[in-house]
PDB file as gemmi writes it, atoms N, CA and C in Angstrom:
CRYST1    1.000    1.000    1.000  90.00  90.00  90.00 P 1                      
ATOM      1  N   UNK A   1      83.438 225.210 192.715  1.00  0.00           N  
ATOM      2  CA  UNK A   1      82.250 224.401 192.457  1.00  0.00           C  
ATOM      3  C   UNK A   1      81.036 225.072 193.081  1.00  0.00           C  
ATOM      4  N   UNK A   2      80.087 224.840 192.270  1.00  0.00           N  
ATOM      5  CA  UNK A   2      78.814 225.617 193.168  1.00  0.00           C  
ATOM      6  C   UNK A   2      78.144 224.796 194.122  1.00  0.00           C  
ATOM      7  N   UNK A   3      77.475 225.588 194.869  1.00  0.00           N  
ATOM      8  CA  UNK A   3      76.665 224.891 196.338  1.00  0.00           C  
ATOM      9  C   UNK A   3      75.648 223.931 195.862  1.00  0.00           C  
ATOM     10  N   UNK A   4      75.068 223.017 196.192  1.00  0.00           N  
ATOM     11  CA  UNK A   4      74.226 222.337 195.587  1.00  0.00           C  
ATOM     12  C   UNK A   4      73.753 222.312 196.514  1.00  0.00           C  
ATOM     13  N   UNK A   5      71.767 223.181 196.511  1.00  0.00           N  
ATOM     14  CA  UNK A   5      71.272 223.899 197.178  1.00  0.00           C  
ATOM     15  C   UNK A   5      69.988 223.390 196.624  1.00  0.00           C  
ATOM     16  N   UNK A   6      69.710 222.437 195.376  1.00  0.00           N  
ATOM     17  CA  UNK A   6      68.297 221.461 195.176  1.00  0.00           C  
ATOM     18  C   UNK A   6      68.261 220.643 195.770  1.00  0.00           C  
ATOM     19  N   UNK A   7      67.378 220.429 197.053  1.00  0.00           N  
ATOM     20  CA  UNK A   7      67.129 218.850 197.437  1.00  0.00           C  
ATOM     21  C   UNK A   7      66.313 217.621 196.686  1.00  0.00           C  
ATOM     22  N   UNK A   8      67.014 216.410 196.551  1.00  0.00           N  
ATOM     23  CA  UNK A   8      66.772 215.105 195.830  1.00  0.00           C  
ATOM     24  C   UNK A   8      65.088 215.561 195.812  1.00  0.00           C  
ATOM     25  N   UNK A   9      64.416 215.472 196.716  1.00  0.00           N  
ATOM     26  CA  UNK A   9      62.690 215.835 196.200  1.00  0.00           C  
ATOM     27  C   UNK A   9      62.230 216.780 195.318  1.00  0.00           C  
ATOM     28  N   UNK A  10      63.071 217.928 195.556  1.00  0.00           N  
ATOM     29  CA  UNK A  10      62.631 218.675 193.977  1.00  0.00           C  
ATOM     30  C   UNK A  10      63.046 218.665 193.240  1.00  0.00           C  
ATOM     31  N   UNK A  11      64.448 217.882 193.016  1.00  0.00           N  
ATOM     32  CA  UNK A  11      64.538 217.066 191.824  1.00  0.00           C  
ATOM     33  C   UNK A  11      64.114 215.945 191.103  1.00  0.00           C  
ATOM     34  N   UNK A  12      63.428 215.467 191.883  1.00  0.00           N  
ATOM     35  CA  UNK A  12      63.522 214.269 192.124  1.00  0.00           C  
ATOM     36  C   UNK A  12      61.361 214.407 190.873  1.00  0.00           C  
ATOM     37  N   UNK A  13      61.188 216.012 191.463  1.00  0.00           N  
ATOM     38  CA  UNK A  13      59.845 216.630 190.799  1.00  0.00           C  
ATOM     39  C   UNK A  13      59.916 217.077 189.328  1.00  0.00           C  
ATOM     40  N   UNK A  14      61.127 217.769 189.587  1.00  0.00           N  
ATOM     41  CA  UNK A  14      61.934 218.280 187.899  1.00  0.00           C  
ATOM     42  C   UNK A  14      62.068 217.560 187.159  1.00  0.00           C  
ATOM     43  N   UNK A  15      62.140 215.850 187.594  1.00  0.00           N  
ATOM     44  CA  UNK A  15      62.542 215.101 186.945  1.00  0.00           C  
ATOM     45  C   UNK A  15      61.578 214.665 185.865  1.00  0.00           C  
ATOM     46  N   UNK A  16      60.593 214.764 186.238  1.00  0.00           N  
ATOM     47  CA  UNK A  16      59.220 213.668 185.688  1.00  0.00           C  
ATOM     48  C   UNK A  16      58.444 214.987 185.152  1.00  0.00           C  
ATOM     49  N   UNK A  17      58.138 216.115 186.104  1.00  0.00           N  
ATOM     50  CA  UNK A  17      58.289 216.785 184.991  1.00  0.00           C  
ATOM     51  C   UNK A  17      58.829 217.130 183.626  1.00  0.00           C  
ATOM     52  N   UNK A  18      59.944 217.485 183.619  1.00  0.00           N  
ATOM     53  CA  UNK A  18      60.605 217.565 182.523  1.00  0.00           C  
ATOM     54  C   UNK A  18      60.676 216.281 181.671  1.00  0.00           C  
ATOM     55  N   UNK A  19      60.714 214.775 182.013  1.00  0.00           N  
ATOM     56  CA  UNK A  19      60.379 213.684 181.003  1.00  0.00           C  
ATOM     57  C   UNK A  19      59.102 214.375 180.233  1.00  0.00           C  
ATOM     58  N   UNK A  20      57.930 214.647 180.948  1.00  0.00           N  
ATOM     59  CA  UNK A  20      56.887 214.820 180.624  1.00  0.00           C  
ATOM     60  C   UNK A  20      56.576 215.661 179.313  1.00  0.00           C  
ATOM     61  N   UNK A  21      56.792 217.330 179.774  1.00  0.00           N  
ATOM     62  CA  UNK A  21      57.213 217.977 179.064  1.00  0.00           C  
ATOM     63  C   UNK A  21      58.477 217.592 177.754  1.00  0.00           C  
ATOM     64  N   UNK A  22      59.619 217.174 177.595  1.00  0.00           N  
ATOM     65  CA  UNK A  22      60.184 216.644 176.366  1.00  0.00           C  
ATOM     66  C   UNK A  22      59.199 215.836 175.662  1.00  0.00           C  
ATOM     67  N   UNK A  23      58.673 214.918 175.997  1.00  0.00           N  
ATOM     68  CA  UNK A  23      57.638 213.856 175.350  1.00  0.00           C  
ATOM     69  C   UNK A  23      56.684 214.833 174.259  1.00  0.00           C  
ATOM     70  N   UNK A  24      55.808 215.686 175.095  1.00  0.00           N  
ATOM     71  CA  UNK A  24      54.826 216.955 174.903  1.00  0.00           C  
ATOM     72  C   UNK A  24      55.612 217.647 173.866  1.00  0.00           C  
ATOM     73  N   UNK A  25      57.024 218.442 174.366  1.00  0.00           N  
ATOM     74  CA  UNK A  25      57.375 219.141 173.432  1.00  0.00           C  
ATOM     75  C   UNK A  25      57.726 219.583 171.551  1.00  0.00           C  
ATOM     76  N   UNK A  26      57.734 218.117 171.251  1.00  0.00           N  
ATOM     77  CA  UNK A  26      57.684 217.862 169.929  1.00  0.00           C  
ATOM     78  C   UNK A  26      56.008 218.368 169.113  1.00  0.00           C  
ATOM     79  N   UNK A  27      55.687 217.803 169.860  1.00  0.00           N  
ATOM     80  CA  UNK A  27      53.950 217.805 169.442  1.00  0.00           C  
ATOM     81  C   UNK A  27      53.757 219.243 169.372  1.00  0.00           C  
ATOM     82  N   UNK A  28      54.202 220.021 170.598  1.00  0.00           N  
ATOM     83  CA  UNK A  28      53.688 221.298 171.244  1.00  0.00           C  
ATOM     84  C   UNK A  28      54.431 222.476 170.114  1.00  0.00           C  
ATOM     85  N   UNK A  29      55.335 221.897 169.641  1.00  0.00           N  
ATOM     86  CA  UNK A  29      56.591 222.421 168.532  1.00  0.00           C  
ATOM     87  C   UNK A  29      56.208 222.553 167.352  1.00  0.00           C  
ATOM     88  N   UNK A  30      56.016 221.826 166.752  1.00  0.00           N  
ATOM     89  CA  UNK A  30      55.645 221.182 165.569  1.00  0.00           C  
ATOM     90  C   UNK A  30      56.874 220.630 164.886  1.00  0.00           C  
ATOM     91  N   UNK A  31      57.366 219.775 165.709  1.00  0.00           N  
ATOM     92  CA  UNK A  31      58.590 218.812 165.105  1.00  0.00           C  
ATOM     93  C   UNK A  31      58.148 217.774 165.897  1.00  0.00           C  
ATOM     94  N   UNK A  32      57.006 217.084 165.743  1.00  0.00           N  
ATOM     95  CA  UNK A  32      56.486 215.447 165.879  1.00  0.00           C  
ATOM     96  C   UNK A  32      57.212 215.010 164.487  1.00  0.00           C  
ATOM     97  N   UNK A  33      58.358 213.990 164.264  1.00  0.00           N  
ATOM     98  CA  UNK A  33      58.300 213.083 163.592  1.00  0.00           C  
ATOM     99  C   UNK A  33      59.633 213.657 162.550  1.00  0.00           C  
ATOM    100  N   UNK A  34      60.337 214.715 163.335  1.00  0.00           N  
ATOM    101  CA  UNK A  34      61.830 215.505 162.682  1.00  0.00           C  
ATOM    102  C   UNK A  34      62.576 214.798 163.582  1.00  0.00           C  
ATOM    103  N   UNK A  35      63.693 214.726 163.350  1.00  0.00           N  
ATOM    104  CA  UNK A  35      65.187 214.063 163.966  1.00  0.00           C  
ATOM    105  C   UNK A  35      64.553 214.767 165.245  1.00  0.00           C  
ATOM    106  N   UNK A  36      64.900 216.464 165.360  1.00  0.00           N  
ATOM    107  CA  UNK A  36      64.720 217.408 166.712  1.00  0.00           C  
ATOM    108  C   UNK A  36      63.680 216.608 167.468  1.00  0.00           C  
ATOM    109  N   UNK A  37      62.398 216.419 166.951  1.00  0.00           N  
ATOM    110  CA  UNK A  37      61.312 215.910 167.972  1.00  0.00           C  
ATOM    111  C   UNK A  37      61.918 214.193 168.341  1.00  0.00           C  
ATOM    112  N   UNK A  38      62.413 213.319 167.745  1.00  0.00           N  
ATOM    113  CA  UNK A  38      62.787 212.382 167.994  1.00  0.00           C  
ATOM    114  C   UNK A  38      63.705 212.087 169.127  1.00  0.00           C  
ATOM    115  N   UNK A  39      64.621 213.282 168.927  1.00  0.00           N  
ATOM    116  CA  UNK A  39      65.775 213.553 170.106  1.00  0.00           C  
ATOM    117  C   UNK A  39      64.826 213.676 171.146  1.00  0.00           C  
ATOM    118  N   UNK A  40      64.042 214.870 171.114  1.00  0.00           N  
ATOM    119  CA  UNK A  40      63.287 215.161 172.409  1.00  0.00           C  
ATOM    120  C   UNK A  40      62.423 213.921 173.172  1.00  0.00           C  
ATOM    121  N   UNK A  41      61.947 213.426 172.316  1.00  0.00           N  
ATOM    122  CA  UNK A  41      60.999 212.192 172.497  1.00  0.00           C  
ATOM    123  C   UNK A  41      61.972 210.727 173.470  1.00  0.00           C  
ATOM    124  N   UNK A  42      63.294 210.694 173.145  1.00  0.00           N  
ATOM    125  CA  UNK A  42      63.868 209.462 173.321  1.00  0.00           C  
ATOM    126  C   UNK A  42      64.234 210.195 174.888  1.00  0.00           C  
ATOM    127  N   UNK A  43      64.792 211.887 174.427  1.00  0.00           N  
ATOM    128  CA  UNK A  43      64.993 212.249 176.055  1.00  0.00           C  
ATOM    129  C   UNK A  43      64.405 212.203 177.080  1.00  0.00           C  
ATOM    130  N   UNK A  44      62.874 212.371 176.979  1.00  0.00           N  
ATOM    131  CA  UNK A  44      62.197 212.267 177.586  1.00  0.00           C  
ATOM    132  C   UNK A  44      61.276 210.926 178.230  1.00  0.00           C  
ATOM    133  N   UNK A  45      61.938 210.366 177.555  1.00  0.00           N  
ATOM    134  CA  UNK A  45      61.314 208.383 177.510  1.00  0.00           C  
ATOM    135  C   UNK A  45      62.422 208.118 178.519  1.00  0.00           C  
ATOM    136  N   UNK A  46      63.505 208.794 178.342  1.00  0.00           N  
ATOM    137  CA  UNK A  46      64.845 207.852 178.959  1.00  0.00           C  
ATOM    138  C   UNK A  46      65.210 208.562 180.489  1.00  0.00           C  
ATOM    139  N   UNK A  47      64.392 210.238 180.531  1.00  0.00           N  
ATOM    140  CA  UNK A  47      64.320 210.743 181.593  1.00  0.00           C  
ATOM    141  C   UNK A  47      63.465 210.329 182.905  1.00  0.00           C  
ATOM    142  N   UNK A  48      62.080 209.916 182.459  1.00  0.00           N  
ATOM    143  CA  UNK A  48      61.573 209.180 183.081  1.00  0.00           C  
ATOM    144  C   UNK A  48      61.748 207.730 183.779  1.00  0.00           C  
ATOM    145  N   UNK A  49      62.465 207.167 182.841  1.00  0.00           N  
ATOM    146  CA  UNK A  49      62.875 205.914 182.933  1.00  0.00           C  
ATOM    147  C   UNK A  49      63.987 205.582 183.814  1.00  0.00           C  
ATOM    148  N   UNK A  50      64.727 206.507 183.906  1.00  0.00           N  
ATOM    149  CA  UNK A  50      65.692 206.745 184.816  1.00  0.00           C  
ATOM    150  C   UNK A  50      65.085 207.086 186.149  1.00  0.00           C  
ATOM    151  N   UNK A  51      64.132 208.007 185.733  1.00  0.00           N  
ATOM    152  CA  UNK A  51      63.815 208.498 187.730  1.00  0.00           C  
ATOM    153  C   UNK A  51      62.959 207.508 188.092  1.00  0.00           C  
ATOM    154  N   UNK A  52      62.143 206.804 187.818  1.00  0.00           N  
ATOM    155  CA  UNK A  52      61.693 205.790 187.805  1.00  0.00           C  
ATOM    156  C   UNK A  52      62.413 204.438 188.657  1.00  0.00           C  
ATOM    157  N   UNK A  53      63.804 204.370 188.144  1.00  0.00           N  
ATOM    158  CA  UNK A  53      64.731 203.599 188.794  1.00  0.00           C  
ATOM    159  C   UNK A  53      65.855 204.126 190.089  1.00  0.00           C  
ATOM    160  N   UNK A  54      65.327 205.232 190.009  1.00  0.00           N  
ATOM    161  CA  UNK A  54      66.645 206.321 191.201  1.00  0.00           C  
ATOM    162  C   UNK A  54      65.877 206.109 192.430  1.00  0.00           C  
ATOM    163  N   UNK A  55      67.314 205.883 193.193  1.00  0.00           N  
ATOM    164  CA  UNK A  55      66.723 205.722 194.695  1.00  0.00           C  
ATOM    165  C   UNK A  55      67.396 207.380 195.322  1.00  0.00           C  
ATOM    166  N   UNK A  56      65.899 207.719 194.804  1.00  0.00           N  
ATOM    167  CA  UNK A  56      65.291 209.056 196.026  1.00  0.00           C  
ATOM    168  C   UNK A  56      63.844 208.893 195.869  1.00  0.00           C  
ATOM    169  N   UNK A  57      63.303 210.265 196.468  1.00  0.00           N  
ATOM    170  CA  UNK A  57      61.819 209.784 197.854  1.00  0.00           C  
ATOM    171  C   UNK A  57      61.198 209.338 195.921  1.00  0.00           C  
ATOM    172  N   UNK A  58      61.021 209.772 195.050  1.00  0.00           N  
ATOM    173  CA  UNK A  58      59.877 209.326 193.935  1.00  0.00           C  
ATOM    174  C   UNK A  58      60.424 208.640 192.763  1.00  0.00           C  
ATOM    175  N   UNK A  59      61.262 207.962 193.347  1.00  0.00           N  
ATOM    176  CA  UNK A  59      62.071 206.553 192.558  1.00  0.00           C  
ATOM    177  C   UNK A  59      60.942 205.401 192.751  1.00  0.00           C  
ATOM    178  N   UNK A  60      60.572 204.681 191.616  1.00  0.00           N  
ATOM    179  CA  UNK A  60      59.983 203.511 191.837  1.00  0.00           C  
ATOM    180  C   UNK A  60      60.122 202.465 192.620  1.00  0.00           C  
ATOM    181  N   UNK A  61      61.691 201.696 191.353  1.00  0.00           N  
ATOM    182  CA  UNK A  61      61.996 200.829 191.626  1.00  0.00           C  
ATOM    183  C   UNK A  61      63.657 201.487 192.102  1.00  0.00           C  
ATOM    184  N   UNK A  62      64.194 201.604 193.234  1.00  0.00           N  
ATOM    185  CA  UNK A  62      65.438 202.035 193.862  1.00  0.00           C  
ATOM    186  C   UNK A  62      66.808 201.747 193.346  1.00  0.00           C  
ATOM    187  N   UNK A  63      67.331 201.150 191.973  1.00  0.00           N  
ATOM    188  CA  UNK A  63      68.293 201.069 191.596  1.00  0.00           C  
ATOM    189  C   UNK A  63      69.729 201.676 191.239  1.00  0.00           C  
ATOM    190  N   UNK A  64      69.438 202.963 190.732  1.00  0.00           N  
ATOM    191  CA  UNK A  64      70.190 204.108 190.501  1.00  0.00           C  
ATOM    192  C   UNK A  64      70.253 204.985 191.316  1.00  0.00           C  
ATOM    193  N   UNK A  65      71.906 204.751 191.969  1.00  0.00           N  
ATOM    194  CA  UNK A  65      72.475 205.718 193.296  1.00  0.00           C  
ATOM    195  C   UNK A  65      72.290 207.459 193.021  1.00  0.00           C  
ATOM    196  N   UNK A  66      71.658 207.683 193.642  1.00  0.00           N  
ATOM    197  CA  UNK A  66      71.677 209.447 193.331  1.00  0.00           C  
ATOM    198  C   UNK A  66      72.652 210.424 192.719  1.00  0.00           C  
ATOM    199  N   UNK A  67      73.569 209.905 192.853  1.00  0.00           N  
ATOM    200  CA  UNK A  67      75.237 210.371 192.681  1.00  0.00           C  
ATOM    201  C   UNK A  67      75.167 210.028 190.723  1.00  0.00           C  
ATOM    202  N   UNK A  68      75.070 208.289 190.398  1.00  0.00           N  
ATOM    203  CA  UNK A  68      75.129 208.674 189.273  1.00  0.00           C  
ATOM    204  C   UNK A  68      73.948 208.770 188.410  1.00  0.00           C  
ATOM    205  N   UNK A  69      72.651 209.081 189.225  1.00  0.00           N  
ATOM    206  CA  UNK A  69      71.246 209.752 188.302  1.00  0.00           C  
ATOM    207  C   UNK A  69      72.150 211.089 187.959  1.00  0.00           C  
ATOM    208  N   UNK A  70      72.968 211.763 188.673  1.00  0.00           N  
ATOM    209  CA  UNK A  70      73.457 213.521 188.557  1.00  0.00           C  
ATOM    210  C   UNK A  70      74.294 213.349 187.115  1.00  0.00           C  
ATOM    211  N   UNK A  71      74.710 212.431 187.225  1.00  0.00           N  
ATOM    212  CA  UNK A  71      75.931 211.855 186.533  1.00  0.00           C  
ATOM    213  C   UNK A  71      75.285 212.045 184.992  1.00  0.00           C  
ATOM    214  N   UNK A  72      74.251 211.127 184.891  1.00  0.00           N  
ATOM    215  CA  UNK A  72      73.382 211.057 183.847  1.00  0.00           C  
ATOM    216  C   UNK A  72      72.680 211.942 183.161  1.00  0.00           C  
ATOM    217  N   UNK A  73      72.305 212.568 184.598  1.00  0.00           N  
ATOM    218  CA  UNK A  73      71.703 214.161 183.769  1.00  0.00           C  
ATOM    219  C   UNK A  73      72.552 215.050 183.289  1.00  0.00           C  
ATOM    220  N   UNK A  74      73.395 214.914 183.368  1.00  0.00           N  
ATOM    221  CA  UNK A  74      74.756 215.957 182.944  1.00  0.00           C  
ATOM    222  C   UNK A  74      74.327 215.314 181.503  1.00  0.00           C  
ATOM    223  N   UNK A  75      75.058 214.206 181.256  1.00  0.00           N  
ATOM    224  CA  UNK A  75      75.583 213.761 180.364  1.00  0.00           C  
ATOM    225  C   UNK A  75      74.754 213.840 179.402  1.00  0.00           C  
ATOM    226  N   UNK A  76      72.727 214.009 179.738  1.00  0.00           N  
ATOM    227  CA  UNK A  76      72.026 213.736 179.100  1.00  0.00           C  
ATOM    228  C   UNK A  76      71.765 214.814 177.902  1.00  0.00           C  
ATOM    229  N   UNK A  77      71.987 215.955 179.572  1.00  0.00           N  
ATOM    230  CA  UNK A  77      72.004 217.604 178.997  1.00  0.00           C  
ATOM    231  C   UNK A  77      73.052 218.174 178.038  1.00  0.00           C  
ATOM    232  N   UNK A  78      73.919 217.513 178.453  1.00  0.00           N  
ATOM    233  CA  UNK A  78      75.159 217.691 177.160  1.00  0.00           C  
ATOM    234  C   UNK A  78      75.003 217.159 175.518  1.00  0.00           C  
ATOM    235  N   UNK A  79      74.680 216.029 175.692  1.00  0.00           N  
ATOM    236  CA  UNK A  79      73.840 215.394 173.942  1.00  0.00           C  
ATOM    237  C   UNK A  79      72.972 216.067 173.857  1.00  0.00           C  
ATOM    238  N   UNK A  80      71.906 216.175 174.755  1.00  0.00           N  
ATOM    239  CA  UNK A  80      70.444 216.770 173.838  1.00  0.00           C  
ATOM    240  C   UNK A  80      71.193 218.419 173.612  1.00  0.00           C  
ATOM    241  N   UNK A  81      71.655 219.181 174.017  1.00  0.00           N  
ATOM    242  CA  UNK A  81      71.912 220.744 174.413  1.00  0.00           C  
ATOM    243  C   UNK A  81      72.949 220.516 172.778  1.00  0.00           C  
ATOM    244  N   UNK A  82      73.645 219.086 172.539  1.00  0.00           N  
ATOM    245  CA  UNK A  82      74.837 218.941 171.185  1.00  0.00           C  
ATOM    246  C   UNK A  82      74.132 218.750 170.024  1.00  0.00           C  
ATOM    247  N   UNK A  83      72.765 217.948 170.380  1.00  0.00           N  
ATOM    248  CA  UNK A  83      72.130 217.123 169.446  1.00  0.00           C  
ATOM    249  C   UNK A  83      71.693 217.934 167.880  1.00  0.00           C  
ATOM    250  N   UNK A  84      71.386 218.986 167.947  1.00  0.00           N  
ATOM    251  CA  UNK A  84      71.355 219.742 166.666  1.00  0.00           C  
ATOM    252  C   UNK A  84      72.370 219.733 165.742  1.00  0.00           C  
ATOM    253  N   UNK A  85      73.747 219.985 166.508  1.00  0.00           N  
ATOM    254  CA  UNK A  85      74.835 219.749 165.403  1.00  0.00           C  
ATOM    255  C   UNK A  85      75.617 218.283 165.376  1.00  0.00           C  
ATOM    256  N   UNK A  86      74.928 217.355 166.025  1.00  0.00           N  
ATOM    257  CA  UNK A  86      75.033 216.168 166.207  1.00  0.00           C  
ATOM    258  C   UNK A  86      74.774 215.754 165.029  1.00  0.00           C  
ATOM    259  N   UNK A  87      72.848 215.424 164.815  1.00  0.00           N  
ATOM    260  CA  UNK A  87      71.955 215.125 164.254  1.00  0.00           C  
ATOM    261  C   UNK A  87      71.907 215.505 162.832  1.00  0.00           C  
ATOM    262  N   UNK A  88      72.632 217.538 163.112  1.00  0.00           N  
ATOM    263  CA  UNK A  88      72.545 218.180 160.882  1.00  0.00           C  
ATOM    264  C   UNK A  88      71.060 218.823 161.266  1.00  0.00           C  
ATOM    265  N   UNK A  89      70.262 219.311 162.900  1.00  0.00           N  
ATOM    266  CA  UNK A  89      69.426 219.863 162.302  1.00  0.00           C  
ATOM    267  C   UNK A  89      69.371 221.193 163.080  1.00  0.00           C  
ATOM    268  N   UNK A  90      70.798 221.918 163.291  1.00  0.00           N  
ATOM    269  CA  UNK A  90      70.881 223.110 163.926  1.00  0.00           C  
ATOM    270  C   UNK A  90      70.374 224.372 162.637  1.00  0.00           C  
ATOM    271  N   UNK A  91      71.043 224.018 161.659  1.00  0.00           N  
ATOM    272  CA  UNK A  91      70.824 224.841 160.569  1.00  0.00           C  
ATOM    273  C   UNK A  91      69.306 224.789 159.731  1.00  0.00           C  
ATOM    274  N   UNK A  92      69.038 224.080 159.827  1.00  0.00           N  
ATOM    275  CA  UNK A  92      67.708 223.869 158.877  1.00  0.00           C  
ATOM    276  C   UNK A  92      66.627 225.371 159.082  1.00  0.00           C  
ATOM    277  N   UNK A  93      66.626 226.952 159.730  1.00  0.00           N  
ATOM    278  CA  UNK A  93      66.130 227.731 159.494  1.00  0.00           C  
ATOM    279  C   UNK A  93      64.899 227.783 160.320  1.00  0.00           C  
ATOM    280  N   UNK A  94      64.524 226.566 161.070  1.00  0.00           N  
ATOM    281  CA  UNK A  94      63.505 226.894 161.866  1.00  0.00           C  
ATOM    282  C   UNK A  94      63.441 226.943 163.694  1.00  0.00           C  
ATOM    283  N   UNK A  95      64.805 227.078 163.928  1.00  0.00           N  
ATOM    284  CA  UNK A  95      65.098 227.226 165.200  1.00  0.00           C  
ATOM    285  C   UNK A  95      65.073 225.816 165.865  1.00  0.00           C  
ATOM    286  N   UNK A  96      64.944 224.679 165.312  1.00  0.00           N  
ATOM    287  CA  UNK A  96      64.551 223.255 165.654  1.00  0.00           C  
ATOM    288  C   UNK A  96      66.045 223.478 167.199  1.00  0.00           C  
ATOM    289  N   UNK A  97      67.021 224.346 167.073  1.00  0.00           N  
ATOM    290  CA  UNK A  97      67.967 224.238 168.124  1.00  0.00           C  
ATOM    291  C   UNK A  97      67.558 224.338 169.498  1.00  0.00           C  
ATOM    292  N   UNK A  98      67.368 225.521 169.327  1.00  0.00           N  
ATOM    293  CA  UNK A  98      66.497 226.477 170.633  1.00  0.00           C  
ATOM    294  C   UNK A  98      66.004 225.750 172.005  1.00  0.00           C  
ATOM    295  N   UNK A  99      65.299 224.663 171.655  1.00  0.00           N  
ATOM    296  CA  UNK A  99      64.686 223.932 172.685  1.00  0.00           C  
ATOM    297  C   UNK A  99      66.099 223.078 173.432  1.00  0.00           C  
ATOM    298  N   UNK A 100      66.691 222.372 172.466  1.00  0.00           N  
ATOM    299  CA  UNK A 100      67.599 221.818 172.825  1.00  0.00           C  
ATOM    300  C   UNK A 100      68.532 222.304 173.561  1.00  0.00           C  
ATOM    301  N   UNK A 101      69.103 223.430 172.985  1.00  0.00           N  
ATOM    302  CA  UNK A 101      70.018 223.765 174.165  1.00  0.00           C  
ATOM    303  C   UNK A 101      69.644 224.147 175.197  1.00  0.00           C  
ATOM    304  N   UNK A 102      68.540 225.081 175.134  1.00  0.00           N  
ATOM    305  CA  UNK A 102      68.117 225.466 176.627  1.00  0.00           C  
ATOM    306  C   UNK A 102      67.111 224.423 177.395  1.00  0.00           C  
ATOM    307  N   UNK A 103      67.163 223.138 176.975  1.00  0.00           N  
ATOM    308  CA  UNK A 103      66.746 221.874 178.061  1.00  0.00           C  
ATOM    309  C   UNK A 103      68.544 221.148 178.256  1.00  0.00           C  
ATOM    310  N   UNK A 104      69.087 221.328 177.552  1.00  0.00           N  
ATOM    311  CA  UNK A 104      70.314 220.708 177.988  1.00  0.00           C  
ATOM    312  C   UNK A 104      71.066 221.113 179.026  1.00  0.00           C  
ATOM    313  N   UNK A 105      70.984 222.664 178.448  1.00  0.00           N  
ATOM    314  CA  UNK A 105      71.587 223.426 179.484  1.00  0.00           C  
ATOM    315  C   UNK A 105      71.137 223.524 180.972  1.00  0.00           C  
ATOM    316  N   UNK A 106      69.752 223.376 181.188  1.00  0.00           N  
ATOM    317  CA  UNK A 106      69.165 223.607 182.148  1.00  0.00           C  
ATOM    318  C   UNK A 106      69.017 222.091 183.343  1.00  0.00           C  
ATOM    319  N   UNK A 107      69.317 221.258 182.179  1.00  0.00           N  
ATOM    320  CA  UNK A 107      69.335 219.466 183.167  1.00  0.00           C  
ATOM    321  C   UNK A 107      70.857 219.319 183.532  1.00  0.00           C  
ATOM    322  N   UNK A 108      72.211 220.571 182.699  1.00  0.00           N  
ATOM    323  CA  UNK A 108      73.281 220.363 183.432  1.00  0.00           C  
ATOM    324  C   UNK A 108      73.581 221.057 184.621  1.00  0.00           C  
ATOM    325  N   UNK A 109      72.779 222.099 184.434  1.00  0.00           N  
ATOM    326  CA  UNK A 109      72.789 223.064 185.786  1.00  0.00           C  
ATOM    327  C   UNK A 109      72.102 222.600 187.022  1.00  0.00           C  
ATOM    328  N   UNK A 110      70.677 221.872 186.604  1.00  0.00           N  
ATOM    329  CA  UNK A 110      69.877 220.652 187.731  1.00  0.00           C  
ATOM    330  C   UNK A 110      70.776 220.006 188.456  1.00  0.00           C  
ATOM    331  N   UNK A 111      71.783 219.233 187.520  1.00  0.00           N  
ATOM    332  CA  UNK A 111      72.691 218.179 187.834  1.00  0.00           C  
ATOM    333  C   UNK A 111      73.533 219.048 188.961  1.00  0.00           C  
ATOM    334  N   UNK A 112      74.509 219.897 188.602  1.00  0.00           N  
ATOM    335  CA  UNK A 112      75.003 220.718 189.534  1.00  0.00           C  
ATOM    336  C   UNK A 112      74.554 221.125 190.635  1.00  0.00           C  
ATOM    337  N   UNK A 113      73.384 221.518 190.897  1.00  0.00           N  
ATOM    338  CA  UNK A 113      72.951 222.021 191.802  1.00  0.00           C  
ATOM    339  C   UNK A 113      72.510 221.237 192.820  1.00  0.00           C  
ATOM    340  N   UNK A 114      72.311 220.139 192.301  1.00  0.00           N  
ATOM    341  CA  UNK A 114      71.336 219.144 193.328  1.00  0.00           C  
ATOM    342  C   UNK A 114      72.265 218.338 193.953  1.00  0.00           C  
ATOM    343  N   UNK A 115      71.340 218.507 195.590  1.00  0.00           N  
ATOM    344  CA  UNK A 115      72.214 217.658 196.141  1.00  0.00           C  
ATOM    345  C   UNK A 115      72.246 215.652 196.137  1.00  0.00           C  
ATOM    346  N   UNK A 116      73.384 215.477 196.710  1.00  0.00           N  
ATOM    347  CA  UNK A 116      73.497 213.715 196.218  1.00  0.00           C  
ATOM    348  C   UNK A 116      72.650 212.879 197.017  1.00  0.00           C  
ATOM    349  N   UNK A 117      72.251 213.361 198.129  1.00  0.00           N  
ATOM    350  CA  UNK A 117      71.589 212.753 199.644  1.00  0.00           C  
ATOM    351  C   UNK A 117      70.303 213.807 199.417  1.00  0.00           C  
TER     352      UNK A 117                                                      
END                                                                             
């Protein structure tokens, strides 16, 4: 298993960032209003929404134990990183994938790395 060597605060930064950015990214893409931007859009609504409720230092409201916010981001990074051949829009010729996997991939590796405390 690897060291988990992110502390909850800069994840805790990655987090809302990256809601932020998914939200942005459709627009920034030009897949506002394609399945792909929709995926991105709900990820990013639901990323926020989550850290929002996680109890670490830039959690709002303190509900969600740190342990399974990690939990979540895995899981999140795994659908959005699937969601192209989920959805039917890996193939469509305009790379609509690309983003996806490498934000999926990168919120399962977050997840890994970061520590629970």
């Amino acid at each position: 298993m690897a060291t988990r060597v992110i502390p909850t605060q800069v994840h805790a930064v990655l987090d809302y960032v990256t809601g932020g950015a998914l939200v942005a990214a459709p627009r920034l893409l030009g897949m506002h209003g394609t399945t792909a931007g929709k995926v991105l859009d709900l990820a990013g609504g639901i990323a926020t929404a989550q850290s929002l409720l996680t109890d670490y230092e830039l959690g709002l409201v303190k509900v969600i134990p740190m342990r399974t916010h990690l939990t979540l981001d895995a899981a999140s990074g795994a659908l959005v990183a699937a969601s192209p051949w989920l959805f039917g829009f890996a193939g469509n010729g305009r790379r609509y994938w690309l983003p996806h996997v490498l934000v999926g991939t990168t919120e399962i590796l977050a997840a890994a790395l970061t520590k629970s405390r």
